[in-house]
Backbone as ProteinMPNN parsed JSONL, in Angstrom:
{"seq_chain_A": "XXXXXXXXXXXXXXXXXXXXXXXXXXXXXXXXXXXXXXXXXXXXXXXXXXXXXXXXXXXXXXXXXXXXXXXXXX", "coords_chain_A": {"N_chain_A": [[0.846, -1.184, 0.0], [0.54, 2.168, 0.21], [1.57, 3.46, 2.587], [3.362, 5.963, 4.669], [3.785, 6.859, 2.63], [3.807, 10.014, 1.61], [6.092, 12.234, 1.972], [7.694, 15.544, 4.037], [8.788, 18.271, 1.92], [10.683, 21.139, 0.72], [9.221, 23.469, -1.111], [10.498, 23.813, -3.639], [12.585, 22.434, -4.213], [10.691, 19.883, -4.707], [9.698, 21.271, -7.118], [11.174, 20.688, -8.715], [10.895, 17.981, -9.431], [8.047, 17.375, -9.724], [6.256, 16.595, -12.596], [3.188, 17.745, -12.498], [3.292, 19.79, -11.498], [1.971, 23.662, -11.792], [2.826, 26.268, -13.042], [1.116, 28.421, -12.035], [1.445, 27.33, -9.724], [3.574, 28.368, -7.768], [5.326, 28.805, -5.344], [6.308, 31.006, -2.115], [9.887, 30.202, -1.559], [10.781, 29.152, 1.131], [7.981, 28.371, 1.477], [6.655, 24.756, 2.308], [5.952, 21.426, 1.27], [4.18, 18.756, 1.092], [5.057, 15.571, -0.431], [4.267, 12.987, -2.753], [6.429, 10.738, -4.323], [6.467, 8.809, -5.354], [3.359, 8.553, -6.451], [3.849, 11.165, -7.459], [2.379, 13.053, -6.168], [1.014, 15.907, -5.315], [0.887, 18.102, -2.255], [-0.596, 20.484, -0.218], [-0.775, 21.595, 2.429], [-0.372, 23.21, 4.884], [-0.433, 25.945, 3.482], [-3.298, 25.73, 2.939], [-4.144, 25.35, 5.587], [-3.586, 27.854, 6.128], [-5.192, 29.158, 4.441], [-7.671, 28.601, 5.6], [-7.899, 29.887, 7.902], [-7.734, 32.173, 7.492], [-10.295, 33.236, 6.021], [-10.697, 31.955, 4.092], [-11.183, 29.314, 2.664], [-12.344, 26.655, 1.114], [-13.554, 25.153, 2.473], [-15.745, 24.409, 5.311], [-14.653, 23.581, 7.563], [-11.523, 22.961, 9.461], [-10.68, 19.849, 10.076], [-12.813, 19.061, 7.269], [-11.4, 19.004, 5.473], [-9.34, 17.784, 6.167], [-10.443, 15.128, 6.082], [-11.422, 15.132, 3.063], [-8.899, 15.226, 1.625], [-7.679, 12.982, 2.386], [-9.109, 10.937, 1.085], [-8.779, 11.325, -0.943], [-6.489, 11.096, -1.988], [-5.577, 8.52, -1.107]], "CA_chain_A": [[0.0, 0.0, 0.0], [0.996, 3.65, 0.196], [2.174, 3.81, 3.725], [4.58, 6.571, 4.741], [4.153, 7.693, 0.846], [4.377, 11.549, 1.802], [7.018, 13.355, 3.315], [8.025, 16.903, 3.903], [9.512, 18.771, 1.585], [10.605, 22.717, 0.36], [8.454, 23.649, -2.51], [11.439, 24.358, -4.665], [13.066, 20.658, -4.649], [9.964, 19.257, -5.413], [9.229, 21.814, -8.282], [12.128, 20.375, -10.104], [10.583, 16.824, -9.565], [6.829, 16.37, -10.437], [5.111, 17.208, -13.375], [2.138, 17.685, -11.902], [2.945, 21.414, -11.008], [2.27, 24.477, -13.154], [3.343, 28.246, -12.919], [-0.126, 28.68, -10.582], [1.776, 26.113, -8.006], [4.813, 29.144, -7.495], [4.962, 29.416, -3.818], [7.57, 31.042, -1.564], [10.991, 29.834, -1.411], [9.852, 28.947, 2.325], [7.181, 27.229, 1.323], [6.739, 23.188, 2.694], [4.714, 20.804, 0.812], [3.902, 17.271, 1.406], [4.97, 15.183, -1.722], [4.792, 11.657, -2.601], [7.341, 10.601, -5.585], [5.455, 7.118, -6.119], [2.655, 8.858, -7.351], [3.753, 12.741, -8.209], [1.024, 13.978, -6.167], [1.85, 17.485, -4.277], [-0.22, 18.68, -0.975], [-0.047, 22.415, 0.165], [-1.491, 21.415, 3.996], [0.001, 24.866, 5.603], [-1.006, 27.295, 2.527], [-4.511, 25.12, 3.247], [-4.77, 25.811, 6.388], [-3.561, 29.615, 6.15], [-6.277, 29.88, 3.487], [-8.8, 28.889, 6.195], [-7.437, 30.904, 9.214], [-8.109, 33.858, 6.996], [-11.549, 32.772, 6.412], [-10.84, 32.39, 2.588], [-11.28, 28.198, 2.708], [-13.518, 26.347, 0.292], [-14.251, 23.65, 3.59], [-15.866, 25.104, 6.241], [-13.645, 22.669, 8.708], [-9.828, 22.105, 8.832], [-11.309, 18.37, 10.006], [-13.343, 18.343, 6.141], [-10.359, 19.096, 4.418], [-8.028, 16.679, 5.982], [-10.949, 14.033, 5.611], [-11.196, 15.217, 1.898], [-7.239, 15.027, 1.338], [-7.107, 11.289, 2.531], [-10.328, 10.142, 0.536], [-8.377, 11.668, -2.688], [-5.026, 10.508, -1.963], [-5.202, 6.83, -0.557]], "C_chain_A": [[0.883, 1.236, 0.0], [1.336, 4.038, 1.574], [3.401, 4.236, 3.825], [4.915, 7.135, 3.315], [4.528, 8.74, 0.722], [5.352, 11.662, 2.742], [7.179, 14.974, 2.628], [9.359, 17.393, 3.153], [9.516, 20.603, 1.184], [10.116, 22.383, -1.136], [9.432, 23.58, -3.59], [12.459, 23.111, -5.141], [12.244, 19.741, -4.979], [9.464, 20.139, -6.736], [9.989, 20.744, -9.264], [11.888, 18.8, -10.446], [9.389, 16.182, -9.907], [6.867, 17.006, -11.654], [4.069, 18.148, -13.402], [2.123, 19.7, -11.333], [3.302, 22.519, -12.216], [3.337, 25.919, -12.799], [2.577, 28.923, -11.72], [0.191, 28.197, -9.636], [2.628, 27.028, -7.779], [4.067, 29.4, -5.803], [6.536, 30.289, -3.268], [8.291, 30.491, -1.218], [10.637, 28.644, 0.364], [8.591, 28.007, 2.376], [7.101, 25.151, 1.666], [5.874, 22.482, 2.391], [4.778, 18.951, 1.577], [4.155, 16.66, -0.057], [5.026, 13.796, -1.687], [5.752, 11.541, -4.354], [7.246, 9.655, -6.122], [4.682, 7.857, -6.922], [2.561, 10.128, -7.773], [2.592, 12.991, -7.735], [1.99, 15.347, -4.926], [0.796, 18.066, -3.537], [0.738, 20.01, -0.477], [-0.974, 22.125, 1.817], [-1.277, 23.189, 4.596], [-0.671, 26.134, 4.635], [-2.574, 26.694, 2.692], [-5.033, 25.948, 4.246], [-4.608, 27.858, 6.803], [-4.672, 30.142, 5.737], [-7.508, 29.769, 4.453], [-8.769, 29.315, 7.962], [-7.83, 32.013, 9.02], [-9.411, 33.891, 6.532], [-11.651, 32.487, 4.45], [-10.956, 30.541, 1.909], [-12.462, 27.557, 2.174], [-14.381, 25.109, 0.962], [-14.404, 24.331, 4.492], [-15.312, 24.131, 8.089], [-12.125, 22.441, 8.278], [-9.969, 20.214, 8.504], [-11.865, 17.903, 8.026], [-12.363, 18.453, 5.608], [-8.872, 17.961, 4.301], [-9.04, 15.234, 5.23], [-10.713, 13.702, 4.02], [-9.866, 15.056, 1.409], [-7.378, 13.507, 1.068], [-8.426, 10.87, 1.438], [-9.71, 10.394, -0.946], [-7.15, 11.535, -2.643], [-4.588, 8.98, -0.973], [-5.907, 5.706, -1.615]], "O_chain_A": [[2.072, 1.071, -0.272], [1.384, 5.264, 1.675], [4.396, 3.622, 3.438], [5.951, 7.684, 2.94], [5.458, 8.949, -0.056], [5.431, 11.311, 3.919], [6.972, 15.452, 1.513], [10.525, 17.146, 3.462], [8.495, 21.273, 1.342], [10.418, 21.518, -1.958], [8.932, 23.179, -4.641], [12.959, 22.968, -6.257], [12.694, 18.731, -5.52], [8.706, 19.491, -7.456], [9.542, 20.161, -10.251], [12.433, 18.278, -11.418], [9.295, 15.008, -10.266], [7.556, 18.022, -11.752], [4.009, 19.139, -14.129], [1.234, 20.472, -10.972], [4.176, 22.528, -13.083], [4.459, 26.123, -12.335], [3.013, 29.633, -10.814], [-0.444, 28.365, -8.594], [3.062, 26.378, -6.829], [3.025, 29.85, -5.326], [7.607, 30.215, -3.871], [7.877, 29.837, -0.261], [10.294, 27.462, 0.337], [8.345, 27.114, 3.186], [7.747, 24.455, 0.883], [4.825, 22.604, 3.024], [5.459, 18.382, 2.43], [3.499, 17.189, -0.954], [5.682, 13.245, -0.803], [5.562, 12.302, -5.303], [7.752, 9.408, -7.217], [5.052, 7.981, -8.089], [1.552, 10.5, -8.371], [1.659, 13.18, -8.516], [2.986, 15.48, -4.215], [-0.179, 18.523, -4.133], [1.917, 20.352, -0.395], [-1.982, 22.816, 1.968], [-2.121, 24.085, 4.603], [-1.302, 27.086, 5.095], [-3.285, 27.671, 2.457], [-5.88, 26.837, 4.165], [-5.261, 28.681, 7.444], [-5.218, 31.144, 6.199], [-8.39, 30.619, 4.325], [-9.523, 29.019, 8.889], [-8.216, 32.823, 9.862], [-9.799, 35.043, 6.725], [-12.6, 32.834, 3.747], [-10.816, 30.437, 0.691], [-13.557, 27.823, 2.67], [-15.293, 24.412, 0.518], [-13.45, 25.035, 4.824], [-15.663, 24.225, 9.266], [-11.647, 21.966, 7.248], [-9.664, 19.523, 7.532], [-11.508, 16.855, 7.488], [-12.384, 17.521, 4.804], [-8.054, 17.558, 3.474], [-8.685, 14.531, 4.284], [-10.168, 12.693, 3.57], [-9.971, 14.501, 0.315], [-7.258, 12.916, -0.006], [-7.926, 9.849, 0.967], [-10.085, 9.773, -1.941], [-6.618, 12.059, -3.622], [-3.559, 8.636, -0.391], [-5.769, 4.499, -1.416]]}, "name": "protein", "num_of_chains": 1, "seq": "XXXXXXXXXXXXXXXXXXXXXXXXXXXXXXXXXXXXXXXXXXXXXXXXXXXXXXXXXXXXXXXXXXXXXXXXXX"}
């Protein structure tokens, strides 16, 4: 299975490694994503939850969003 598939990385060492990201994925240098390199998928968890600290979040729960994460990445 996919256990332990993500780890933490800086946005800028995984740019140079999926596909999967465009010009719209540019984050700050600073930036820390979650990536897996089995399946080139790329999670923004922190710019997530920033987006719904500031009330600007398209899940009205941090809880629906992790649920939603795992239901679209396992």
């Amino acid at each position: 299975m996919y256990d332990n598939d993500f780890q933490w990385y800086e946005f800028n060492s995984v740019n140079s490694y999926s596909s999967k990201l465009s010009e719209n994925d540019r984050r700050p240098e600073t930036d820390t994503v979650l990536y897996s390199k089995k399946r080139d998928i790329v999670l923004f968890p922190i710019a997530d939850a920033e987006l719904f600290l500031e009330g600007n979040s398209t899940y009205p729960t941090l809880l629906n969003y992790v649920d939603e994460t795992i239901k679209l990445n396992t």
